[in-house]
N, C-alpha and C positions, 0 to 999 in steps of 0.2 A: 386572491386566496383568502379562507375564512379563517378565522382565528381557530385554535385548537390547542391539547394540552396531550400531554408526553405522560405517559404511563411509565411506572419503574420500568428500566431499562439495564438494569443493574444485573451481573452474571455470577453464574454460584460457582467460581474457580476461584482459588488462589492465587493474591499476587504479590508477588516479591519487586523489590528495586534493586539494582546494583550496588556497593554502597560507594562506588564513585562516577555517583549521574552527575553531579556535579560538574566534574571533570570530562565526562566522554561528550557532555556543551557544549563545554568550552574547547575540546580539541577538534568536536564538526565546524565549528563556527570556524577556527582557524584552518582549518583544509580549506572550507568554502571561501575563504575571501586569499587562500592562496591561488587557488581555482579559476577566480573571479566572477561568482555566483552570486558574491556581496563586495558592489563598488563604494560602497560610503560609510562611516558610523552609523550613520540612521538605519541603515538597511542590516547591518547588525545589531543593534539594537534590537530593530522590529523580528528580525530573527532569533535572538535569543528569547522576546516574549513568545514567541512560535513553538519554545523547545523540544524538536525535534531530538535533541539528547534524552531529558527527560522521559519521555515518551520508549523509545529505546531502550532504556534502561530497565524497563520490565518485560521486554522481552527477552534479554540477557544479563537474569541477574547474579550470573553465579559464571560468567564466561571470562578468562583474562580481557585487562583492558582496551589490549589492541584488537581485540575480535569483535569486544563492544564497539570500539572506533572503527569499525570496516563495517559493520554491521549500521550504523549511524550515519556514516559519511554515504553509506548507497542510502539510505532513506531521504536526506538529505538534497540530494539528489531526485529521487523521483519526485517528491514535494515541489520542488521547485521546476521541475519540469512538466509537473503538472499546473504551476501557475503560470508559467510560459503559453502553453496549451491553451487556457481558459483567456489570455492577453490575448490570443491570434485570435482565438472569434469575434472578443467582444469589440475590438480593432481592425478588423478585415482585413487580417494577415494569416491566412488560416495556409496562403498558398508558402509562405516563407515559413510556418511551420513545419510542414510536410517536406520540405526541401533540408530541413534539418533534422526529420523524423528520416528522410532516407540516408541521411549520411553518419545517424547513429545506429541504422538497421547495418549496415555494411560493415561497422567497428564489431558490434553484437556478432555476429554472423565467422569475423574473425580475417574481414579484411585489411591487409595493413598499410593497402597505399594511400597518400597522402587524401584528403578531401579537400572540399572548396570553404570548408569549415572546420576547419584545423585549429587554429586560433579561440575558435568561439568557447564559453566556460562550459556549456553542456557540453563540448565532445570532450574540452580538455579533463574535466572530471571524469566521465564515463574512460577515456581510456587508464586514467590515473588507477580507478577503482577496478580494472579488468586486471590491469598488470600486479594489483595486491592480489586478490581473487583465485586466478587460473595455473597460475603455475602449479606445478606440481598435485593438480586433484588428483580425482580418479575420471575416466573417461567417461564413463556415464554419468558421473554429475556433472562432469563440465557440460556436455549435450543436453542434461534438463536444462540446467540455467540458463546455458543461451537461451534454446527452445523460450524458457519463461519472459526473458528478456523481449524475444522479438513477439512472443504474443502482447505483453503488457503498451509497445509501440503498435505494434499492429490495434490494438484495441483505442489506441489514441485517433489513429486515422479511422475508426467505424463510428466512433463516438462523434466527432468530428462532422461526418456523413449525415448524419441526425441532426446536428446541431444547423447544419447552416444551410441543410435540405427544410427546417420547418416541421421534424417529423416525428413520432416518439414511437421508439420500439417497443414491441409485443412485453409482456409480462417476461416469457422465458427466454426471448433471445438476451432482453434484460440482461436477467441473471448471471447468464455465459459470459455477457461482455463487461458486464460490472467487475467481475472477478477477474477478468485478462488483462483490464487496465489499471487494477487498484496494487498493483506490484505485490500482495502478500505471498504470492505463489514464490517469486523469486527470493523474497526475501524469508520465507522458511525456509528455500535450497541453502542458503548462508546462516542460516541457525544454526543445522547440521554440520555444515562446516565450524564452527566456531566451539562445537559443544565435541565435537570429534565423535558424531553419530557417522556410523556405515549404515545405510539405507540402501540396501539392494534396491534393484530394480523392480523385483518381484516384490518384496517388500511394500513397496511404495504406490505400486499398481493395486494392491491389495484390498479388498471392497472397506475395512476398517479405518486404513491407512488413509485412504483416498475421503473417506467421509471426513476425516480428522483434517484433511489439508483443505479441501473446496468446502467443509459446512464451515470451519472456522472461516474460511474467507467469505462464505454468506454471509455469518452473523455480525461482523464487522462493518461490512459494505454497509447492510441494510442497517443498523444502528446507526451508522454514520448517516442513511440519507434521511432518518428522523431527525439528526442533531444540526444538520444542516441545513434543512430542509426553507427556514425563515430567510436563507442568503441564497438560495439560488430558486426564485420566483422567475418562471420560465423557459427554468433550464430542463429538457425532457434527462437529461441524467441523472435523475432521482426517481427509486422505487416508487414514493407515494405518488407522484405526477403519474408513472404509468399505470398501474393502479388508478387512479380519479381518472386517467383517459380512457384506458382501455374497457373498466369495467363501471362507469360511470358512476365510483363511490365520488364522494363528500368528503373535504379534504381530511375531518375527524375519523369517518372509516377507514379510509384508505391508509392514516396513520397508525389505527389499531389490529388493522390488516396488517401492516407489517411489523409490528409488536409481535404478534400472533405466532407469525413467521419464524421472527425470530425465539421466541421461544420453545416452537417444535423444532427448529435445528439444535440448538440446546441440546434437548433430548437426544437426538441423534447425536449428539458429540460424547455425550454423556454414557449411552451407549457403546459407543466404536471406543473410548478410554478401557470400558470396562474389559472388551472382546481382543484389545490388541495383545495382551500380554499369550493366548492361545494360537495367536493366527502367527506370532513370532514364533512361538515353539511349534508350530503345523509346518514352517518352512526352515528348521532345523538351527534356526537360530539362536546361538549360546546364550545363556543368561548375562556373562560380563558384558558383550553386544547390546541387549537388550535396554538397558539401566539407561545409556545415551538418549537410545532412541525416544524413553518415558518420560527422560528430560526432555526431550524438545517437546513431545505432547504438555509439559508442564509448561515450557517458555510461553508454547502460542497461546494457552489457556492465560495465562496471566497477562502478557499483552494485550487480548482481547478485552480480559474485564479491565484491565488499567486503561486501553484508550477510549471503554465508553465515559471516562470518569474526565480522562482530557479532552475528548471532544465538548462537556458537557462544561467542565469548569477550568481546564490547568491551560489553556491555550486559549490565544488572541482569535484564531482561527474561523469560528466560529461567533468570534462576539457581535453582538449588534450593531457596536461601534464600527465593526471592520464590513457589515453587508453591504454590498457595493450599490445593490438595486441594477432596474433593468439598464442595460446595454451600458455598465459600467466597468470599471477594473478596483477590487479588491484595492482598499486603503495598504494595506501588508505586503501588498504584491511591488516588484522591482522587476520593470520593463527591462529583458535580457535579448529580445528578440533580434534586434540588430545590434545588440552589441561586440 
């Protein structure tokens, strides 16, 4: 891969902090190693340079703390199941993933008998965080969320397919699946909750509504796979690789290509902000109603510009230090696979 340089990346939203990020660290880190997500000091340690709180913490900066902490402890979570994930390929245990991706689809789904992985810190977290989560919703958010859940696992196992077939998917199947597995889908269903938005159904189907939830999940994705782009040499789960395959840029085009990208989603978000406050009162929905809803449009805005700022400087994540190189495992990463 050729050397190349990063264009501002930087987004024109607002962003806020919680004023105790601080604290909602320090209380993911302590669920996860109640969890057993983190077996040692070191592995908290290397977690708290990770901060997945911090990070968090602008996407709810104005939420009580336990919401922040439910909202943290599922991010938490997917992070670390997404390093699980990336251990099985680079390991060749991709078939002992999937045997633990089916018996978190079956928890998801709302099965409650026992598993042959009961024990393990991925289920034990995931049912930990459903039994916070599900009670008492409303019945069509309980049904996105799942739904989101089993896409974002489902997208593990397609990404997967790719990975250890040798093969890199088309520009737009990309897109589809970049977003199913990057959890933001599920993890705005839990904004709403925490911000005490009612998002109807219709609402949330709604062509503005839907640009707000899937562009903001673009522009994320694809920022993210410019920032990471130097640690995963080989991996076809990055935009600019499908791009330099599919359309035979250069890996400098192919990175300005998805700048590009993301700055006409931008637009589009920018857009569908201005157009929601009419499409709410076109479907009869009260002004007190309303106010929630514009928070969360503000949450996801400000989380977006806040993690291109952490992918780029506030996290271990990404650093040079931490790129594993080909057929390795991330320094940061903590083998959970059998454990």
């Amino acid at each position: 891969m050729s050397t190349y340089r990063t264009a501002d990346l930087s987004l024109p939203f607002a962003r806020a902090v919680h004023p105790r990020s601080a604290r909602a660290q320090e209380l993911t880190e302590a669920w996860a190693r109640r969890c057993g997500l983190l077996r040692s000091p070191e592995a908290a340690a290397t977690f708290r340079a990770l901060g997945y709180g911090r990070l968090m913490s602008t996407l709810c900066p104005d939420a009580p703390l336990d919401g922040l902490s439910l909202v943290t402890d599922w991010n938490s979570l997917f992070f670390v199941t997404d390093d699980q994930q990336n251990v099985a390929c680079v390991t060749g245990r991709v078939g002992r993933y999937e045997e633990l991706v089916a018996n978190l689809r079956r928890i998801v789904g709302g099965d409650t008998r026992p598993t042959a992985d009961d024990r393990h810190a991925l289920v034990v977290a995931l049912r930990d965080l459903l039994r916070r989560s599900l009670p008492g919703r409303p019945g069509h958010w309980v049904a996105r969320f799942r739904r989101h859940l089993e896409r974002w696992l489902d997208g593990h196992l397609r990404e997967n397919a790719y990975r250890t077939g040798g093969t890199v998917p088309g520009p737009d199947e990309y897109v589809l699946l970049r977003r199913d597995a990057s959890t933001v889908l599920p993890t705005f269903d839990l904004v709403e909750l925490v911000e005490g938005a009612a998002v109807p159904e219709s609402l949330y189907r709604s062509p503005p509504y839907q640009t707000l939830v899937l562009g903001t999940a673009d522009v994320m994705c694809w920022i993210n796979d410019i920032h990471s782009l130097h640690t995963e040499r080989g991996d076809p789960m990055n935009l600019v690789t499908v791009l330099e395959h599919h359309l035979g840029l250069g890996t400098q085009r192919a990175v300005d290509t998805v700048a590009a990208r993301v700055a006409a989603r931008v637009a589009d978000l920018l857009a569908a902000t201005r157009s929601l406050p009419a499409a709410m009162d076109g479907l009869g929905i009260p002004a007190a109603a309303q106010e929630p809803v514009m928070r969360c449009v503000r949450d996801q805005q400000s989380w977006a510009a806040s993690m291109e700022t952490w992918d780029r400087t506030d996290t271990i994540r990404f650093a040079d230090a931490e790129s594993p190189g080909a057929g390795r495992v991330a320094p940061y990463v903590e083998d959970l696979l059998d454990a």
